[in-house]
C-alpha positions in Angstrom: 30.8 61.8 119.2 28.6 63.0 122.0 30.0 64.9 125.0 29.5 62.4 127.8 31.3 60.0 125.5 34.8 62.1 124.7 34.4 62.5 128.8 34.4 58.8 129.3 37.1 58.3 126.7 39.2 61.1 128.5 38.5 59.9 132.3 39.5 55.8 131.0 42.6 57.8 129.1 44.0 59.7 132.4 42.8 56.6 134.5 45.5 54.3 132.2 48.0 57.1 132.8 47.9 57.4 136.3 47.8 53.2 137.3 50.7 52.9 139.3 52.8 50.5 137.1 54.0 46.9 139.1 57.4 48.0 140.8 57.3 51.3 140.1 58.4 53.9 143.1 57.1 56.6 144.6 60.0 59.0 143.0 59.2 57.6 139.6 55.8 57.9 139.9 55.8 61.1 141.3 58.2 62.1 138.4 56.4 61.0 135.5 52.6 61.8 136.5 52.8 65.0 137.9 53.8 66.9 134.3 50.6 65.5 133.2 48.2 65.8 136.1 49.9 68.6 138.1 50.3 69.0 141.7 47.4 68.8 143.9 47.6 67.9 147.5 48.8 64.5 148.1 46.4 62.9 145.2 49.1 61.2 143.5 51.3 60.2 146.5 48.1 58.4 147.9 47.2 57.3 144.8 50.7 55.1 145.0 50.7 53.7 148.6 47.2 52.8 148.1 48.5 50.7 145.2 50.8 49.4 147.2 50.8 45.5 148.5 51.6 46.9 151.7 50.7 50.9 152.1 52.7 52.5 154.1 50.0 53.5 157.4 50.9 57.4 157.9 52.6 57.9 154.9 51.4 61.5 154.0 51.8 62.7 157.7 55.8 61.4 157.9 56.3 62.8 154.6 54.6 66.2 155.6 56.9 66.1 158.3 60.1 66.5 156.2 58.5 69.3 153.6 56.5 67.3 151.8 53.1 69.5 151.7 51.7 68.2 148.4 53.0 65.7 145.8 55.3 68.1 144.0 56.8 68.9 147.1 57.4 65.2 148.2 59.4 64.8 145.3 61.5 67.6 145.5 61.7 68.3 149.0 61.7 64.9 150.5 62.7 62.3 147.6 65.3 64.0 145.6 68.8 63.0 146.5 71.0 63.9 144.1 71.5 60.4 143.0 68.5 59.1 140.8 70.2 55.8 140.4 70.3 55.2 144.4 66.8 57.0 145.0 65.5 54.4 142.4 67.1 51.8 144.8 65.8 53.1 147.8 62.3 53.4 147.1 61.8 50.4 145.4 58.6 49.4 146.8 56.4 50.9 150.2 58.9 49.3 152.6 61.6 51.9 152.1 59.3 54.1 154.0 59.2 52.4 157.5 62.5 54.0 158.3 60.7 56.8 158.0 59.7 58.2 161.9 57.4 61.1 162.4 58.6 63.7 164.8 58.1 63.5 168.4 55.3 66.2 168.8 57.1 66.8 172.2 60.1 67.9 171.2 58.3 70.6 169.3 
């Protein structure tokens, strides 16, 4: 098998494993890609609200503005709650994150 060919094979293979599945949250997401593609920047989180039916507009900068810096630290700074079960049920879909308000640059 020719190089170019294993590189196709491998870029369809990580392509499959990172398709946001249909109903899948950020937090689950987040949780089950990153051990195989690793933190970098916001890639992943982006990759989800763009696979959203409705992105959340802003969504990096609001969660930047509670510690999330990069994908691993959305999901450990921002999304982890204690309570997987209720996380689960928060986050169900791109919605959940409208309650979410960027700071007032002001008060800073």
């Amino acid at each position: 098998m020719e190089l170019s060919a294993i590189k196709s094979a491998l870029d369809e293979l990580a392509a499959d494993v990172a398709e946001v599945r249909p109903g899948e949250c950020l937090a689950c997401y987040l949780d089950r890609t990153l051990p195989k593609f690793g933190c970098r920047d916001h890639v992943l989180t982006a990759r989800w609200n763009t696979a959203q039916s409705r992105p959340v507009p802003g969504l990096l900068s609001k969660l930047k503005a509670r510690g999330g810096y990069c994908d691993c630290e959305v999901l450990l700074n921002v999304l982890d709650t204690g309570d997987p079960r209720g996380l689960r049920e928060l986050l169900a879909c791109a919605a959940a994150f409208s309650s979410l308000d960027a700071p007032d640059e002001e008060a800073w």
